[in-house]
C-alpha positions in Angstrom: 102.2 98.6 104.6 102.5 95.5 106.4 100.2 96.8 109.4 97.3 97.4 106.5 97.8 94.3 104.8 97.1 92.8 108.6 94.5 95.0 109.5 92.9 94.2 106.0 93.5 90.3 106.5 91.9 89.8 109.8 90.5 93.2 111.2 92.5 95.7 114.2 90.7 93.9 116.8 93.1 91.3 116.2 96.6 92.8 116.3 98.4 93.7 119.2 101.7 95.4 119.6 104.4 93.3 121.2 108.3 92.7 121.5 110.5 90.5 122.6 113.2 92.7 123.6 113.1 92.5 127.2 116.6 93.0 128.9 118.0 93.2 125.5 119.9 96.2 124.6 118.9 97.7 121.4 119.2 101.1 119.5 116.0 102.4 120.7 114.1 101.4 123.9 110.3 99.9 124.2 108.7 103.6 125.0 110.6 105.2 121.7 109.4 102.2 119.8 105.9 102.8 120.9 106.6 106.5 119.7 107.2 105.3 117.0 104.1 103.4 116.1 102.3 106.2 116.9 103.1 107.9 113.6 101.7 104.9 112.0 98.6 107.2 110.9 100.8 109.9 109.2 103.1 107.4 107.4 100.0 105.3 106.2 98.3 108.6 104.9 102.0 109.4 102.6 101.8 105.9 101.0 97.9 106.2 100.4 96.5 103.9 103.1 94.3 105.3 106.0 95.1 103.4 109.6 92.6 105.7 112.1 93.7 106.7 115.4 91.0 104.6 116.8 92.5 101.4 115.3 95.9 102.4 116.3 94.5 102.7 119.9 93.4 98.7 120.0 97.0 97.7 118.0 98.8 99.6 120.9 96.8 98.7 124.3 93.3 98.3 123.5 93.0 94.9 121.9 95.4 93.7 125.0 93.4 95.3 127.6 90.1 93.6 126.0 91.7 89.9 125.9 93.3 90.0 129.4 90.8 92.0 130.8 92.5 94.9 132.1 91.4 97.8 133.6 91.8 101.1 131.2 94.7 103.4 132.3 93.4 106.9 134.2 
């Protein structure tokens, strides 16, 4: 919910994915977090919300790879 409320709010060209968990032990690691997020569509559809794949895409690399100008990954 809180993703579409942001995505509503100020667009998905303005959310990135991020953590501060680096070094830090936690119960899951960065890449199952990111596998997580990637359900994002699925979960928005069961509450009634649509998040497309496309915006999901900028929330998880795009929308950083735009702003630091980054090369896309081959």
């Amino acid at each position: 919910k809180k993703i579409v409320w942001m995505r509503d709010r100020i667009g998905a060209d303005r959310i990135m994915f991020g953590s501060d968990m680096a070094g830090v032990e936690v119960s899951l690691s960065l890449k199952e977090w990111v596998d997580h997020f990637r359900y994002i569509p699925e979960w928005a559809k069961q509450l009634g919300y649509r998040v497309s794949d496309g915006e999901l895409g900028l929330i998880l690399g795009g929308n950083c790879r735009r702003v630091y100008r980054l090369p896309d990954p081959e």
